[in-house]
RODOPA-196872 format. One record per atom (N, C-alpha, C): atom name; y, z negated, x negated; residue number from 1. Coordinates in Angstrom, 1 decimal, always signed. Layout:
N
  mardo   north      up    east  lovo
     CA       Y       Z       X   NUM
...
This chain:
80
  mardo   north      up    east  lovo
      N  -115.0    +2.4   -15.7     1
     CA  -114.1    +2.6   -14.5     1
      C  -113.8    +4.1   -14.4     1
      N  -114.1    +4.9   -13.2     2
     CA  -113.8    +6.2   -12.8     2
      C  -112.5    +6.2   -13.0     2
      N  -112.2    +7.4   -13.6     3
     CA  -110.4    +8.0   -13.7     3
      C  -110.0    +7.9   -12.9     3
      N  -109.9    +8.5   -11.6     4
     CA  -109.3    +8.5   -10.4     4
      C  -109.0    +7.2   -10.4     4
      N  -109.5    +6.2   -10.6     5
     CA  -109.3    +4.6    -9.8     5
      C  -108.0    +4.3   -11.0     5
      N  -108.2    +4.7   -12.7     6
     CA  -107.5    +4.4   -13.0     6
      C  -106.0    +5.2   -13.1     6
      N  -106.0    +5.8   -12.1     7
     CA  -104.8    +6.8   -11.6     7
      C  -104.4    +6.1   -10.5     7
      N  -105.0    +5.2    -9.6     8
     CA  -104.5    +4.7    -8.7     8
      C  -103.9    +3.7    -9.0     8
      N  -104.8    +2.5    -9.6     9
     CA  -104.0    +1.4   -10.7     9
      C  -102.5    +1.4   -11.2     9
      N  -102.4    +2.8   -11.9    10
     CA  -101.1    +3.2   -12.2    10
      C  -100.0    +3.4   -11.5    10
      N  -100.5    +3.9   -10.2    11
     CA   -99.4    +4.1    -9.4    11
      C   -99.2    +2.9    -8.6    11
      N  -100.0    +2.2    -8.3    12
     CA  -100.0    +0.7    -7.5    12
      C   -98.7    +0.0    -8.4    12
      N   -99.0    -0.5    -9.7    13
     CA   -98.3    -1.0   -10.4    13
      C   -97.2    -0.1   -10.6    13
      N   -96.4    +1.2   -10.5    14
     CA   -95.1    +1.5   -10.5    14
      C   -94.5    +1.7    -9.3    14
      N   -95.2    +1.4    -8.2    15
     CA   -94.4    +1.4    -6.8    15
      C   -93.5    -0.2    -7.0    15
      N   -92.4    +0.8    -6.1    16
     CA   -91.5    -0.4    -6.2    16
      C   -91.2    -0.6    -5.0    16
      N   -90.8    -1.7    -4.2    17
     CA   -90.0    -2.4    -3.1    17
      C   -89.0    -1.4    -2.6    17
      N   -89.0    -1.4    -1.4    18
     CA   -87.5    -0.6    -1.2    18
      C   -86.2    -1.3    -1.1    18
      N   -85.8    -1.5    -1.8    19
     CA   -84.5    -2.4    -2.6    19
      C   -83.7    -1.3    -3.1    19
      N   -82.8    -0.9    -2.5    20
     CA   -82.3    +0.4    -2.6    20
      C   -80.9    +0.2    -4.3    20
      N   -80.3    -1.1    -4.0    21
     CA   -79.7    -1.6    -5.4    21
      C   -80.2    -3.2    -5.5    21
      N   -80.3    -3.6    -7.3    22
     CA   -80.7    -4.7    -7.5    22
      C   -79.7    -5.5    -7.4    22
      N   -80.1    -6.7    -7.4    23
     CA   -78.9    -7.8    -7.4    23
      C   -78.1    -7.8    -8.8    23
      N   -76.9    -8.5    -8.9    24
     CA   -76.4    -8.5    -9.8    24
      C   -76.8    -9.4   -10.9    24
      N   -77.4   -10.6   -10.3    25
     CA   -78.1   -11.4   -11.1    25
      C   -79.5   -10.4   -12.0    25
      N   -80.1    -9.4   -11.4    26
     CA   -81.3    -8.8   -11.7    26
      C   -80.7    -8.2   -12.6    26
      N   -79.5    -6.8   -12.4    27
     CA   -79.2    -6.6   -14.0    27
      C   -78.5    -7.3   -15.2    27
      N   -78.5    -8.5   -15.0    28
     CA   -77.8    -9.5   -16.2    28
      C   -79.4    -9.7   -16.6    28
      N   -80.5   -10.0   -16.1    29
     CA   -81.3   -11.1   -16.6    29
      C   -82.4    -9.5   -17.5    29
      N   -81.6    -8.2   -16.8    30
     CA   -82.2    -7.0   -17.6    30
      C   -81.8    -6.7   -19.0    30
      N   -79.9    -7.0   -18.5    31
     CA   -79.3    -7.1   -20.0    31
      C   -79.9    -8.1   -21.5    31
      N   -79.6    -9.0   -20.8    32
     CA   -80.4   -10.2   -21.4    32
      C   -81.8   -10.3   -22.0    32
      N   -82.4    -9.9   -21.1    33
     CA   -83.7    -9.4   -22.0    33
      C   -83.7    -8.2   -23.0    33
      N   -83.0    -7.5   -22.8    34
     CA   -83.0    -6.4   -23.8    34
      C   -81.8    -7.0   -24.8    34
      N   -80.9    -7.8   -25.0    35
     CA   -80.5    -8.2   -25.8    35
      C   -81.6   -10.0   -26.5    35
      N   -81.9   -10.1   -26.0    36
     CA   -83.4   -10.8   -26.8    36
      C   -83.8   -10.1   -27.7    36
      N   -84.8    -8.7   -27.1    37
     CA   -85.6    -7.8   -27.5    37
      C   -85.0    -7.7   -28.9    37
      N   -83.9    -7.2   -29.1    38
     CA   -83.1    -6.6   -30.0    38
      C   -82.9    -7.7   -31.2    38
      N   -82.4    -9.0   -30.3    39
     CA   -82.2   -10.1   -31.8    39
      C   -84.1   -10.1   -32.7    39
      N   -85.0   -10.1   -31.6    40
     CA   -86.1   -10.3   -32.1    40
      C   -86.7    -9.0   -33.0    40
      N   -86.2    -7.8   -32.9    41
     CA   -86.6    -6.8   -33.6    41
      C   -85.6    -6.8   -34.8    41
      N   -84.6    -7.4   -35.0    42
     CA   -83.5    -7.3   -36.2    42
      C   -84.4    -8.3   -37.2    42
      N   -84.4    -9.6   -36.5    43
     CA   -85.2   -10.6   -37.1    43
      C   -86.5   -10.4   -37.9    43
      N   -87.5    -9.7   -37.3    44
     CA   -88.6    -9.1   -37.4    44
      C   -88.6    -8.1   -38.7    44
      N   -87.5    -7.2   -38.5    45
     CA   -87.6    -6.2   -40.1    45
      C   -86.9    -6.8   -41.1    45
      N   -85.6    -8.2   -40.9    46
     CA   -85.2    -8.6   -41.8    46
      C   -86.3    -9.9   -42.2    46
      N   -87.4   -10.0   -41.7    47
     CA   -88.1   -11.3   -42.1    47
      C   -88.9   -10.1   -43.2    47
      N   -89.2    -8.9   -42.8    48
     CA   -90.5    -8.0   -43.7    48
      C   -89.5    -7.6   -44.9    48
      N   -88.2    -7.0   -44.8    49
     CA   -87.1    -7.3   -46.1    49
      C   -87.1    -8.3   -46.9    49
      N   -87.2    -9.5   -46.6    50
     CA   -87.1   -10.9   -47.4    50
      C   -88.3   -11.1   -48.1    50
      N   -89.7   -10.9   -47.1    51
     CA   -91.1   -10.7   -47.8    51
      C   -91.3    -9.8   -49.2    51
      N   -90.7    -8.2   -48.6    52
     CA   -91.2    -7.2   -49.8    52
      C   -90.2    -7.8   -50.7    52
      N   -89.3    -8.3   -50.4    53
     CA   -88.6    -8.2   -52.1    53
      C   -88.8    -9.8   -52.4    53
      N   -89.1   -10.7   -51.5    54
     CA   -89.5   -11.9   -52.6    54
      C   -90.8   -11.7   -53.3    54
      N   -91.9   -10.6   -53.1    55
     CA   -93.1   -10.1   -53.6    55
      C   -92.6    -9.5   -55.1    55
      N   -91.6    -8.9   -54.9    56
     CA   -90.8    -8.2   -56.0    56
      C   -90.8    -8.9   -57.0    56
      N   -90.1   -10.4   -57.0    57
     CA   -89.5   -11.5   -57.7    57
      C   -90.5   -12.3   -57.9    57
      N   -91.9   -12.3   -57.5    58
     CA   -92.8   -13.0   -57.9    58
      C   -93.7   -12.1   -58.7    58
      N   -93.7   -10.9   -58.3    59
     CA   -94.5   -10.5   -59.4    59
      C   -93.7   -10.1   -61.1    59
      N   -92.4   -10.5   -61.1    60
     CA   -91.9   -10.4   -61.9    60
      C   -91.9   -11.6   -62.6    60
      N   -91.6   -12.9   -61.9    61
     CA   -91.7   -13.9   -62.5    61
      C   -93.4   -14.0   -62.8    61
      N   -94.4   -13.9   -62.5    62
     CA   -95.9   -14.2   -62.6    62
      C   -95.8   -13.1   -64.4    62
      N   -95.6   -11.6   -64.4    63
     CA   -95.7   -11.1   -65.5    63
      C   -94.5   -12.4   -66.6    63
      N   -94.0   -12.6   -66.2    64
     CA   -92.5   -13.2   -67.4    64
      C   -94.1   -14.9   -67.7    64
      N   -94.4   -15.1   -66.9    65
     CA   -95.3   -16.6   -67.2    65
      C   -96.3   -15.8   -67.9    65
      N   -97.2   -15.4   -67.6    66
     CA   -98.5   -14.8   -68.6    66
      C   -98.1   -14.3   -70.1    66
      N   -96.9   -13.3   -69.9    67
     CA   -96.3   -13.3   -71.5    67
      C   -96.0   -14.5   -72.3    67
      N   -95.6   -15.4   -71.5    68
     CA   -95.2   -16.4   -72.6    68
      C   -96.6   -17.1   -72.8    68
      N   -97.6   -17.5   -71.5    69
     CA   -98.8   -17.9   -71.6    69
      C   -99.7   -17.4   -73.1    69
      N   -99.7   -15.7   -73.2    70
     CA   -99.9   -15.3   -74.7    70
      C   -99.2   -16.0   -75.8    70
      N   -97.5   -15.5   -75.6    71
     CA   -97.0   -16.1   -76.5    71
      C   -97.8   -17.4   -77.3    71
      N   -97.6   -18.4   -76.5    72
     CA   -97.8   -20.1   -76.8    72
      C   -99.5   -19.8   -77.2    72
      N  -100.1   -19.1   -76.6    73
     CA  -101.8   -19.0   -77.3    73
      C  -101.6   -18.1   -78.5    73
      N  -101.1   -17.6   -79.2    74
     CA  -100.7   -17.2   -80.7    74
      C  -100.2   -17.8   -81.3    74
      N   -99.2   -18.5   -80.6    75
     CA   -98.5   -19.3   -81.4    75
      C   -99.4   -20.7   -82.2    75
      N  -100.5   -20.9   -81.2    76
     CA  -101.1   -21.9   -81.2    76
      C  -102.2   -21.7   -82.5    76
      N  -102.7   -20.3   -82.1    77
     CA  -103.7   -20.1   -83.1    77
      C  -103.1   -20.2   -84.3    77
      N  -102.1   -19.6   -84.4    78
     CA  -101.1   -19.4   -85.9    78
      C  -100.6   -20.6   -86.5    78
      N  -100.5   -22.1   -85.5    79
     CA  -100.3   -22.8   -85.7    79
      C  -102.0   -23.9   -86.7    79
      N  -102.9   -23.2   -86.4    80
     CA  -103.6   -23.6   -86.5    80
      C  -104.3   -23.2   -88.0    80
């Protein structure tokens, strides 16, 4: 696609209506989306918080199992 055309594209899509003020319903349903946006981005870094540190707590519990996994295989041999 030639540049020019996609210079046109862009301006097509930011022309706006001549609606000189929105309705009042238009900026609630702006508020509102941007307060969505917001619950969804808190959610979003506290879902990747919960991930890295439950990774933390497994790789701690996985080393705590293989040590004793040793453990019980010496113990076993010695038992033997």
């Amino acid at each position: 696609m030639p540049e020019g055309m996609n210079v046109e594209i862009a301006h097509k899509l930011t022309e706006h209506e001549h609606n000189p003020k929105p309705s009042h319903r238009a900026e609630w349903l702006e508020i509102a989306e941007a307060l969505v946006l917001a619950v969804v981005a808190v959610a979003t870094a506290w879902s990747g918080y919960c991930s890295a540190r439950w990774d933390g707590r497994q790789a701690v519990l996985y080393g705590n199992a293989t040590r004793l996994r040793v453990e019980g295989a010496a113990a076993l041999e010695e038992a033997r």
